[in-house]
C-alpha positions as CSV (number, residue, x, y, z in Angstrom):
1,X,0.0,0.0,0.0
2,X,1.0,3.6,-0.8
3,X,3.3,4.9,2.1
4,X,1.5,8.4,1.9
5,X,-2.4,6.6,2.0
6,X,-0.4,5.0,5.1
7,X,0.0,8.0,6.9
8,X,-3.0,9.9,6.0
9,X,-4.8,6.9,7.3
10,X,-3.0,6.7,10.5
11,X,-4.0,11.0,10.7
12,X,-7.3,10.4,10.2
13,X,-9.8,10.1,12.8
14,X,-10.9,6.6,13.7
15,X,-10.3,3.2,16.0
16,X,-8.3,1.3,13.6
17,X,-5.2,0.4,14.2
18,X,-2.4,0.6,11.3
19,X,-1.6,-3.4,11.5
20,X,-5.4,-3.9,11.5
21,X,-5.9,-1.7,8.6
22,X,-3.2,-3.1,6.3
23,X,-4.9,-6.6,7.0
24,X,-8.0,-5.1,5.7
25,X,-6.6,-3.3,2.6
26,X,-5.0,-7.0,1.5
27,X,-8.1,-8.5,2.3
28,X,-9.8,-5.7,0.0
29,X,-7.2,-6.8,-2.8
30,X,-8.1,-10.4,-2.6
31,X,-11.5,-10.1,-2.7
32,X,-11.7,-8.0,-5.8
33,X,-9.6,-10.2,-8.1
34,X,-12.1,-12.6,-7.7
35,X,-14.1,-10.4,-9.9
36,X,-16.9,-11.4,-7.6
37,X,-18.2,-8.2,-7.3
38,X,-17.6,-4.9,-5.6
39,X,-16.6,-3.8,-2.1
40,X,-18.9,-2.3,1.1
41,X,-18.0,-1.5,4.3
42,X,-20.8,-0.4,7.2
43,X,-19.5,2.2,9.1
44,X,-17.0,5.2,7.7
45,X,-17.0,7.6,10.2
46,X,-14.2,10.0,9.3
47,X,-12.6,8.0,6.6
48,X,-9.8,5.9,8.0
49,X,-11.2,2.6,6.9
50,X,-12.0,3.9,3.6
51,X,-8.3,4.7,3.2
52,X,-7.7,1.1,3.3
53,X,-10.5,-0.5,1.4
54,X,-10.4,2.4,-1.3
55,X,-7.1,2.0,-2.7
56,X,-7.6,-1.9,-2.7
57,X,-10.6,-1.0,-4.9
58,X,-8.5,1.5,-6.7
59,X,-6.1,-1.1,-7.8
60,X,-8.4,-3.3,-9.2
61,X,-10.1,-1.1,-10.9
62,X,-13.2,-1.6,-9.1
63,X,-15.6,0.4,-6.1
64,X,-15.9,0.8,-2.4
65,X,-19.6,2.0,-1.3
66,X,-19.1,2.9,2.2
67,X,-22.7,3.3,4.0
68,X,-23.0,5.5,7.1
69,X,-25.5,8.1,8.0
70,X,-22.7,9.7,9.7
71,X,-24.2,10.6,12.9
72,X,-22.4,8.6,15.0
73,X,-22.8,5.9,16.5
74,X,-24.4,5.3,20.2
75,X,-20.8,5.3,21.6
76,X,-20.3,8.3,19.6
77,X,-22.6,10.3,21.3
78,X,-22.2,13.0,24.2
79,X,-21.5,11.8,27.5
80,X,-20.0,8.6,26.0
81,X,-16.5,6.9,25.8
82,X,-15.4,8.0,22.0
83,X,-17.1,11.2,22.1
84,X,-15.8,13.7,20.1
85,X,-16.9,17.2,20.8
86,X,-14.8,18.5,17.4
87,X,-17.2,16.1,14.9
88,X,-20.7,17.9,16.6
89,X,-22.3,20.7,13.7
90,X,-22.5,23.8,16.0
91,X,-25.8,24.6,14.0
92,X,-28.3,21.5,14.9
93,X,-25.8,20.0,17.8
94,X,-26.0,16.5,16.1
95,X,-22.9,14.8,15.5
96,X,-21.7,15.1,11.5
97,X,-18.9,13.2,10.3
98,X,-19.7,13.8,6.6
99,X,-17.6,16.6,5.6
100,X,-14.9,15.3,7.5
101,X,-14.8,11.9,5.8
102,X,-15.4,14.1,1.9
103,X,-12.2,15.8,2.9
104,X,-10.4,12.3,3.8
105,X,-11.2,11.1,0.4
106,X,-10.5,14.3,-1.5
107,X,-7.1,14.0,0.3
108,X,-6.2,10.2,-0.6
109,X,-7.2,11.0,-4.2
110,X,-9.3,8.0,-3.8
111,X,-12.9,10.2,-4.4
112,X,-13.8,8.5,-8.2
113,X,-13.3,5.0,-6.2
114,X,-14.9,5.4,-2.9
115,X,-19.0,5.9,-3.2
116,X,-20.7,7.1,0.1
117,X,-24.2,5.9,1.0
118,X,-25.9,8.2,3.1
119,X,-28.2,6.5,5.0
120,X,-29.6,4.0,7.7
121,X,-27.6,0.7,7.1
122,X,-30.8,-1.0,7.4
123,X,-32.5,0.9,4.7
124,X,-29.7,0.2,2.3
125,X,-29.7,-3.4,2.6
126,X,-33.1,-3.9,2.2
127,X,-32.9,-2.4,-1.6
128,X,-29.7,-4.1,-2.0
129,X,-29.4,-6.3,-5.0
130,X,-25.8,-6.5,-6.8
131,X,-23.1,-9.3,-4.8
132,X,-20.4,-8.1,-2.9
133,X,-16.6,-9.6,-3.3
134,X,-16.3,-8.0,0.4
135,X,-18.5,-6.5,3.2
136,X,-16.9,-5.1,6.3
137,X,-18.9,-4.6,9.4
138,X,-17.6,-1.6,11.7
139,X,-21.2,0.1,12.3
140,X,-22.7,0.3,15.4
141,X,-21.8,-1.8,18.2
142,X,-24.9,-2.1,19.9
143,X,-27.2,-5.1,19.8
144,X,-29.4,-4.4,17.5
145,X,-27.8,-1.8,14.8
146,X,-24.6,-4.7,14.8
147,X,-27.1,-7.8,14.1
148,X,-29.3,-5.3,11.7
149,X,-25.4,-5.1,9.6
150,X,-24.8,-8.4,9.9
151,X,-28.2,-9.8,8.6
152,X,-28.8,-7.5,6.0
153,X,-25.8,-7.7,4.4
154,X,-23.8,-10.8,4.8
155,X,-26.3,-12.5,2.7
156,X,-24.6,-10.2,-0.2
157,X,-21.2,-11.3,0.0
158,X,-21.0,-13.7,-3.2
159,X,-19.4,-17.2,-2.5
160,X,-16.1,-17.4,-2.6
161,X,-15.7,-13.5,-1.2
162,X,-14.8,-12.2,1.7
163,X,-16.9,-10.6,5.5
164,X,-14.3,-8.6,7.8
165,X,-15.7,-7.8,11.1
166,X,-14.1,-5.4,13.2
167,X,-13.8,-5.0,17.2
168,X,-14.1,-9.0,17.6
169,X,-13.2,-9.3,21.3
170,X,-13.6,-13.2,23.1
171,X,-12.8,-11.9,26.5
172,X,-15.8,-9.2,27.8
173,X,-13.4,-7.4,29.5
174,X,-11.8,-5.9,26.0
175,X,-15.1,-4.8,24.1
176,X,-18.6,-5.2,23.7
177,X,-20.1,-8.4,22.7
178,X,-22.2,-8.2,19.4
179,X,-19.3,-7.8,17.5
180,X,-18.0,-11.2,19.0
181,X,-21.8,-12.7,18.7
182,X,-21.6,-11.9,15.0
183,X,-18.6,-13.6,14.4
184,X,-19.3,-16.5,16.6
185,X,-22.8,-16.6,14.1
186,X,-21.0,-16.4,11.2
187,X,-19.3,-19.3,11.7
188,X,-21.8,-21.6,12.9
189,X,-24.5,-21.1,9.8
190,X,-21.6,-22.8,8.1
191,X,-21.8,-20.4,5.3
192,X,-18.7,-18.8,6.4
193,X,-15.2,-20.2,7.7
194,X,-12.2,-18.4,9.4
195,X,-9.5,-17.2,7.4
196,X,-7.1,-15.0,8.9
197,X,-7.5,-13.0,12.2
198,X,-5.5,-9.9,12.9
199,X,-6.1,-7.9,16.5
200,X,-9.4,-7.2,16.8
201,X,-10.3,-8.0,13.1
202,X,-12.1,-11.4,11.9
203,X,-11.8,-11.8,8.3
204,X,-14.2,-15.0,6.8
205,X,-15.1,-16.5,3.7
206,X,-18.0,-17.1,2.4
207,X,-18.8,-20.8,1.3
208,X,-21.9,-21.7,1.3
209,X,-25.7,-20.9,1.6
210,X,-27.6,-19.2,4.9
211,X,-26.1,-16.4,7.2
């Protein structure tokens, strides 16, 4: 990966960590020159991700759709842990990542390869018809937005592609569970088996019917 779309990740507001992020941009790389079909990742934020999975897409000539409805999510909020007071529109007090994640991709040159979605992850899905080489799950981590991601779009991922799941954590004491109940899921429909993990990031593939 380009040593300057390193960095600019690494800058960019987010909770991915670099080794975690290179993992994912490989994974992005694989999964597109299976010509299976395009990329998606739930849950942009600010960018960072996007960094990764973008210029994977880029070099294969193919298309990231990242779908947020960048308002943060419930840990996002004011009063919680990963509040940040910088990301709140003075004008309506709500939080607004949007601008901040344009600028991200306007600054990786990676803007004619990354598509963003503006919207509940829920909605999307639903209308959702074309297969996916990749989805990545890093939405919110509560109960039910996390299973809403997981059931509305791991049925997408085309056999033989790829599901990354971020913020995987077996022991409670390091993160919240649904993440961990996703993955756990994932594996026992049997349509998906392990293939690498990498800190907190769970990367399957997809081999057979159900979710």
């Amino acid at each position: 990966m380009d040593p300057a779309l390193v960095a600019l990740a690494g800058a960019t507001r987010g909770f991915m960590p670099e080794h975690e992020g290179l993992a994912l941009h490989r994974a992005g790389l694989e999964a597109v020159a299976t010509g299976a079909g395009p990329l998606v990742e739930i849950g942009t934020y600010c960018g960072k991700s996007a960094v990764y999975l973008g210029s994977a897409a880029r070099a294969a000539g193919s298309v990231l759709f990242t779908v947020d409805h960048h308002r943060g999510s419930e840990e996002n909020q004011s009063g919680w842990e990963h509040h940040d007071p910088e990301l709140v529109d003075p004008l309506t007090g709500r939080m607004d990542t949007l601008a901040h994640f344009r600028r991200t991709m306007e600054a990786a040159g990676l803007e004619e390869w990354v598509v963003a979605v503006v919207g509940e992850s829920s909605t999307v899905s639903v209308h959702w018809r074309t297969p996916l080489s990749l989805v990545f799950i890093d939405g919110g981590h509560g109960r039910e937005p996390a299973w809403a991601d997981y059931l509305g779009w791991a049925p997408h991922v085309a056999v033989g592609g790829l599901l990354a799941i971020h913020d995987v954590f077996p022991d409670p004491a390091n993160g919240g569970r649904p993440p961990y109940e996703l993955w756990r899921r994932a594996l026992a429909s049997g349509a998906f088996a392990d293939v690498e993990a990498c800190g907190s990031l769970r990367l399957l593939r997809r081999v057979g019917p159900g979710v």
